[in-house]
N, C-alpha and C positions, 0 to 999 in steps of 0.2 A: 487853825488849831494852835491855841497860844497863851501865854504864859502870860500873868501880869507884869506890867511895867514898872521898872523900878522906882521907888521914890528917888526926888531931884537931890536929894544930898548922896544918895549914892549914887548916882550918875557923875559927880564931884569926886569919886573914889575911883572913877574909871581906870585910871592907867596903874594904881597899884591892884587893881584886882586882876587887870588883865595880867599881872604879872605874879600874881599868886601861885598858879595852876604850876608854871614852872619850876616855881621852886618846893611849892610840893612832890612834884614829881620827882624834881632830881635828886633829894631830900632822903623818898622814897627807894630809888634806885640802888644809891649810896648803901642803904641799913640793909636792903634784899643782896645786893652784891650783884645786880642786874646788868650784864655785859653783855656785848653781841660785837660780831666781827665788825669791825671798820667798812662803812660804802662808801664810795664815790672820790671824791676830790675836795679840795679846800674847804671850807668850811663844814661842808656836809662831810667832809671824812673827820673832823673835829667834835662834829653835833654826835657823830655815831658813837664814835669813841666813849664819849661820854652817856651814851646810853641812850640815844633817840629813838623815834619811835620804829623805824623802818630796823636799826641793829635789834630791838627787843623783837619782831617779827621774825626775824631771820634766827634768832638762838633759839624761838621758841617754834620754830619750823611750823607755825599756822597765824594765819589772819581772824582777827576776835572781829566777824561785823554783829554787829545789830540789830534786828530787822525788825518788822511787823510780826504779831504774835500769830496771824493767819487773814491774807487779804488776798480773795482770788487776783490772779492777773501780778502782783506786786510781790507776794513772798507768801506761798503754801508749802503746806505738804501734797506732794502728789498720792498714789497707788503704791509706790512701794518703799512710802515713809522719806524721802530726798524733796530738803529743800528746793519750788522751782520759782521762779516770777522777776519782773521787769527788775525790781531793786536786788534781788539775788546771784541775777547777770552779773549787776557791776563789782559785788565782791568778787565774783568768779573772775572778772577778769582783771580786779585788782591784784588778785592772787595769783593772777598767770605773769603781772607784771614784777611784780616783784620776787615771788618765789619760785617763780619757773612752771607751776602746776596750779592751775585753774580749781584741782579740787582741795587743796590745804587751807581750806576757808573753816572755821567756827562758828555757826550761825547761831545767835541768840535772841530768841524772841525775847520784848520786851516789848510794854504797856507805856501808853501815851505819859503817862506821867510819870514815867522814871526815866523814860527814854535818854535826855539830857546828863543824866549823874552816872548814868554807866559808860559814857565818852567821858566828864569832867573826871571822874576817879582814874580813868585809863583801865578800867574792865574791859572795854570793848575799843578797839582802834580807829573806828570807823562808825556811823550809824546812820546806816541807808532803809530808809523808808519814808514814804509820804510825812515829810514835815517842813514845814512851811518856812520858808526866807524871809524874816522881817527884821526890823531896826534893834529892835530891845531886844531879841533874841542872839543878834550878831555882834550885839556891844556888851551886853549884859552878861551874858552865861561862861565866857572863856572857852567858846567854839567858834569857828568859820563853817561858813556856807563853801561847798567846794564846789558848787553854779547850781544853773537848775537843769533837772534832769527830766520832769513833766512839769508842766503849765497848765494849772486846775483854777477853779473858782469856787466858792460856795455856793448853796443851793437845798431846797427844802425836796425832800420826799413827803409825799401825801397820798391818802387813797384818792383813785380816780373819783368817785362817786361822791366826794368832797365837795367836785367843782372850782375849787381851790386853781387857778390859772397862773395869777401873779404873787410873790410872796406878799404885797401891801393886802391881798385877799384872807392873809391870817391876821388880823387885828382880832383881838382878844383871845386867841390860842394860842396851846397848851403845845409847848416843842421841847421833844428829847435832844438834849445835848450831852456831850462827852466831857468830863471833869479836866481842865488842862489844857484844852483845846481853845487854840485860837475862834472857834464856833463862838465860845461865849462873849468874848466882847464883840466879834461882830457883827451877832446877831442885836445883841443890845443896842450896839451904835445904829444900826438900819434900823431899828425901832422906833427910838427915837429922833431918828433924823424925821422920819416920814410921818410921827404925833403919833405912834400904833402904840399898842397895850400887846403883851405879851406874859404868859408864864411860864420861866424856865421851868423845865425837869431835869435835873443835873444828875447824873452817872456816874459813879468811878471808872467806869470803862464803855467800851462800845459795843461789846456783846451782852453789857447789861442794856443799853439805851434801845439798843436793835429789840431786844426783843419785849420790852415796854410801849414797843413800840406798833410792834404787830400783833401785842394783847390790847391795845384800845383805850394806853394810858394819856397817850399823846395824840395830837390831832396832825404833827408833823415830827419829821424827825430832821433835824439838817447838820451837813459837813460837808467836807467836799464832793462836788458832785460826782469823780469818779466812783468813791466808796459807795455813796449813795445809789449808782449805776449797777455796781455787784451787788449789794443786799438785795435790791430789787430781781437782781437776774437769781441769784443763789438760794435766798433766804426766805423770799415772799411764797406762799402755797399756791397762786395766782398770780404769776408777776404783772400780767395784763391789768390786774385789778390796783396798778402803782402809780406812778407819774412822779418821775422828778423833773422839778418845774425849770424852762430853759433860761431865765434870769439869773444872770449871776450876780450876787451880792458882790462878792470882793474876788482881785487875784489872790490865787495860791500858789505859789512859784515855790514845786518842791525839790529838795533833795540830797544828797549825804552831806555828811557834818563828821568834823574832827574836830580835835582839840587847836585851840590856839597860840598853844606853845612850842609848837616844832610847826617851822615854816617850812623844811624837806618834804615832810609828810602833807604836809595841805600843799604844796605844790606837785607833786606825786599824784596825790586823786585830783588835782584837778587838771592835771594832763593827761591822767587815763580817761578820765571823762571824754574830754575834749578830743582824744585818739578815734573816742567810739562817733563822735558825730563826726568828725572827718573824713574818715573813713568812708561815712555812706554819701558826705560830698563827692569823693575822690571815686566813687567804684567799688572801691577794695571791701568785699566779704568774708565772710569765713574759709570760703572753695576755693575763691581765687588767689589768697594772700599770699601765698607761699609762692606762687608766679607772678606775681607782680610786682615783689619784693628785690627782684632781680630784674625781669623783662618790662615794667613800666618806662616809658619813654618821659614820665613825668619826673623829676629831681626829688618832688617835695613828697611825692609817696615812695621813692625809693628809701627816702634817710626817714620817715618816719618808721617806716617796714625792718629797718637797718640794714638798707642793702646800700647805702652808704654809712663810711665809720663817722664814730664822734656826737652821737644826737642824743645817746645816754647819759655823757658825764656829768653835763649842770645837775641832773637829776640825783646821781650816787647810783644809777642803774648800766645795766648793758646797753648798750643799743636794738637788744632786740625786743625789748619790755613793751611796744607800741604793737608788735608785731605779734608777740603771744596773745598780748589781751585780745586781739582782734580776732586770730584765727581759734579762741577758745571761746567765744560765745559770738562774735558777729557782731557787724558796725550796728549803732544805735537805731537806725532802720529794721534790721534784722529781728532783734530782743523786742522791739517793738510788736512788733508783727507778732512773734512767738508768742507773748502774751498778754498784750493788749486788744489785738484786733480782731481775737475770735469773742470775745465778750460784747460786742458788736459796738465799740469802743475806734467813735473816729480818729485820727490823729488830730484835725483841726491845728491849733497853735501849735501842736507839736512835731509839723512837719519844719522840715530843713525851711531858710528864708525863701530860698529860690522857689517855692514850692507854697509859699505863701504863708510859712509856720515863722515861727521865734527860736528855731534853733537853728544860732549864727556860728558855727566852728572857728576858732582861733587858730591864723596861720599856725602850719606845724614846721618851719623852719628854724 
């Protein structure tokens, strides 16, 4: 899902544009008269002062995330109207880590091609949803990757009755894609790598493409294969009569994104991140946390849990910020489980390494 590449002369403008975003921002601050109590220590009690992103959270007593506009497993609506799904979690428990209460989240659905400008404006603080980690994205836009949080690939959906096996088997069809999305150059590039012919059908969105798609405009549809997973489970009249094909074109290494100009805050979610797969290294779930945050015989989950002082301050938080986010939604095992694996949705890569995934936890000392 991905954005075009900048031309080479502004890749030459790199380092003042990375520095743009900041002084728009503070710029902005400044005229709003946007202040928020002082966190942490040294520097980060400096950044706050001045209006970063964690003091604008704190005065404005809620978390702005961003989500997906409706993707089962990832960010819906349930039965009775409450945001739920795997990227919904992690606001919730960014929200437990910084404001104490896992429900003071703001969730904003937003569309694949605006996604980006509602973090670079500072609309939204955060923007956790399936979107893809790549180079032009993480140098270009004046956002960080704050890690990956699922490990996807690309992949064609097709009717079974196609016959359609391998994606090299669509040479000269007709494939719905999503406007914005990394899909369209990497469908292109696999095209031409392998001498195939293809005709885009390009979308403004995905719920136009999905269902061009199941009218008999396309002869495939492709994005990542998870998404492609639900439309078949959700959306298809027959989901028997689907087949997304098991070749994956490219990795999609997804997951939330901030601005680039408050290193507090992009250090922040990427240690909440990193709390939730430890945790499920470590043991520690949502039931047990609150006992093992004292009675662990292990050091390194005691001071993440903050049942030893001092593991907050680098951060501008308490010490017990690792410990809420955990016991308010569950180590990343847990969130997993909740809504990934009833959609009959393996973990695969995105089992812990020990376990033979790609998700490797960063000491928490």
């Amino acid at each position: 899902m991905a954005l075009a590449s900048k031309a080479s002369f502004m890749n030459r403008l790199h380092p003042l544009r990375r520095r743009l975003p900041a002084l728009l921002v503070a710029g902005a601050l400044l005229l709003a008269g946007c202040e928020g109590e002082p966190a942490g220590t040294g520097n980060h009690e400096i950044a706050a002062a001045q209006g970063s992103t964690l003091a604008r959270i704190r005065a404005r007593g809620t978390l702005n995330c961003a989500i997906h506009t409706g993707q089962l497993g990832m960010s819906y609506l349930d039965k009775r109207g409450r945001w739920q799904g795997f990227f919904v979690d992690y606001c919730r428990a960014l929200a437990a880590a910084v404001l104490g209460d896992a429900r003071k989240v703001r969730f904003m659905p937003v569309a694949s091609n605006k996604r980006f400008t509602i973090v670079q404006t500072g609309e939204a603080d955060v923007l956790s949803r399936t979107t893809t980690w790549t180079l032009t994205r993480d140098t270009d836009l004046g956002v960080n990757f704050v890690g990956t949080m699922y490990y996807d690939g690309q992949s064609f959906l097709v009717p079974r009755r196609s016959g359609v096996r391998l994606p090299a088997d669509l040479d000269g069809a007709s494939i719905c894609i999503t406007k914005g999305t990394t899909s369209e150059l990497n469908t292109a590039e696999y095209f031409e790598r392998k001498g195939l012919r293809f005709q885009s059908v390009v979308f403004e969105n995905p719920e136009e493409a999905k269902l061009a798609f199941f009218a008999g405009r396309c002869d495939a549809m492709t994005t990542d294969a998870f998404t492609l997973t639900v439309i078949r489970l959700a959306d298809a009249a027959h989901p028997d009569d689907y087949v997304v094909l098991p070749e994956r074109l490219t990795k999609e290494p997804v997951g939330p994104v901030v601005r680039s100009d408050d290193e507090q805050w992009f250090e922040i979610n990427k240690w909440v991140l990193n709390a939730l797969f430890a945790a499920e290294e470590m043991g520690v779930t949502k039931d047990n946390a609150a006992r093992m945050r004292s009675g662990s015989r292990d050091p390194e989950v005691r001071k993440m849990l903050g049942g030893l002082p001092g593991f907050g301050k680098s951060l501008g938080l308490d010490d017990d910020w690792a410990y809420r986010a955990i016991e308010a939604t569950g180590n990343y095992g847990e969130i997993f489980d909740r809504h990934i694996a009833p959609l009959g949705v393996e973990r695969g890569q995105n089992r812990l390494y020990r376990d033979g995934g790609l998700i490797y936890p960063l000491p928490m000392r």
